[in-house]
C-alpha positions as CSV (number, residue, x, y, z in Angstrom):
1,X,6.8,-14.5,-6.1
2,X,9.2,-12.6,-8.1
3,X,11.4,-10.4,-5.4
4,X,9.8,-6.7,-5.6
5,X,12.1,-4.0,-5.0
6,X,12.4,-3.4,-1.1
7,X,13.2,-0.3,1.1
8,X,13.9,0.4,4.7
9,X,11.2,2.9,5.6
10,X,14.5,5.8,6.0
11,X,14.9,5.3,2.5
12,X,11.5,5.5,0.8
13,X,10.5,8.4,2.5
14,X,12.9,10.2,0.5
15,X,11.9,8.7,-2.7
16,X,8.4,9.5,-4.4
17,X,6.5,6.3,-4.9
18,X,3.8,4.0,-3.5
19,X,5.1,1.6,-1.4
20,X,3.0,-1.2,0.5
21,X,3.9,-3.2,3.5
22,X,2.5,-6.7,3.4
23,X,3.0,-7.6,7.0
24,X,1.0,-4.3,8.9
25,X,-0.9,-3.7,5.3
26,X,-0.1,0.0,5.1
27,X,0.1,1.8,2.0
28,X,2.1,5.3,2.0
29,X,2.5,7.3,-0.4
30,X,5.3,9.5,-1.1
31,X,4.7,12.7,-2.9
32,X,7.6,15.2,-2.9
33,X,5.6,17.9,-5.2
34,X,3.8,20.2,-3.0
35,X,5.4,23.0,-0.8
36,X,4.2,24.6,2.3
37,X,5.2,27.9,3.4
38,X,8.0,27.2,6.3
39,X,7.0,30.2,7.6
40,X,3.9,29.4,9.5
41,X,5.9,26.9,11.4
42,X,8.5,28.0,14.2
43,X,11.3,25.3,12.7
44,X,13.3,25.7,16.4
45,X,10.5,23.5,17.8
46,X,10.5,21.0,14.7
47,X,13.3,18.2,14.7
48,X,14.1,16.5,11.6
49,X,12.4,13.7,12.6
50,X,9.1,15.3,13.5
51,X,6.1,15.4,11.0
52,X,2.9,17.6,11.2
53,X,-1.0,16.2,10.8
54,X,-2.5,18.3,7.4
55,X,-5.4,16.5,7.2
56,X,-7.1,13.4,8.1
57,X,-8.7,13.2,4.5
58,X,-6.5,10.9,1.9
59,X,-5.5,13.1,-1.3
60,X,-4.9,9.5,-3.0
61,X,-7.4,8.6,-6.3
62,X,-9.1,5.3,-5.3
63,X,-9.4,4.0,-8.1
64,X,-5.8,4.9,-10.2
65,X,-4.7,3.7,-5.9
66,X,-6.7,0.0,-6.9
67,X,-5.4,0.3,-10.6
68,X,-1.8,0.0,-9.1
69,X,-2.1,-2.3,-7.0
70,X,-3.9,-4.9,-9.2
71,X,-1.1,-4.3,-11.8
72,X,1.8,-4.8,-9.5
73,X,-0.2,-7.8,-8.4
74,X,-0.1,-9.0,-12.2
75,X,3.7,-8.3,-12.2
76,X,4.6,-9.9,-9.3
77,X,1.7,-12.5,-8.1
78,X,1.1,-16.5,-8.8
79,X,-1.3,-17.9,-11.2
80,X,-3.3,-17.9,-8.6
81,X,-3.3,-13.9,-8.7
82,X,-5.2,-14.3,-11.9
83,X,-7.9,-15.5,-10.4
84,X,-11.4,-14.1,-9.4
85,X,-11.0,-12.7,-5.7
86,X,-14.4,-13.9,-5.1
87,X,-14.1,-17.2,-5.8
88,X,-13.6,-19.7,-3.0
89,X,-10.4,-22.0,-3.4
90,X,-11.4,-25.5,-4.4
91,X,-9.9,-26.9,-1.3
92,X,-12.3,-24.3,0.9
93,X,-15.0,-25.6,-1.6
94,X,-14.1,-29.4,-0.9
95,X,-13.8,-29.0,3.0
96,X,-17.6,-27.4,2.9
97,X,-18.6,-30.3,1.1
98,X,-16.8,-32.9,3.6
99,X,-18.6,-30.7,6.1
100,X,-22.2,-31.0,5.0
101,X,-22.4,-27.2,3.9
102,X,-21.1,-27.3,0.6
């Protein structure tokens, strides 16, 4: 695979983007367009570090989110990328069929 550009979390989260993590599987998303009046928090209990629960819904588009993915995928994946996700590898197929359920 081609080497994608990579970021230590402290660094992405101050840089919009969609970034993915392939070893937990956690997409976040960093959006840096929408303000919140600072006003409704008392900051002297906030630390830089801490970060506040909006919502539990996901503002993301599902399917511009699967539209992304597939076309980094194209970028960056093997021939084998190409292929139908449903179709079972021929090796899978063959060991079924050594197995008696293919």
């Amino acid at each position: 695979m081609a080497d994608p550009r990579r970021y230590e979390l402290d660094d992405l989260v101050n840089r919009p983007g969609t970034y993915f993590n392939p070893q937990t599987e956690v997409l976040l998303v960093v959006d840096d367009s929408p303000e919140l009046d600072a006003e409704i928090f008392n900051m002297e209990e906030f630390e830089g570090a801490d970060w506040v629960l909006i919502s539990d819904e996901v503002p993301v588009d599902e399917d511009r989110r699967d539209e992304v993915l597939q076309s980094f995928q194209a970028r960056h994946g093997s021939d084998d990328a190409a292929a139908d996700p449903d179709e079972e590898p021929e090796e899978y197929e063959e060991e079924q069929e050594d197995l008696g359920r293919g």
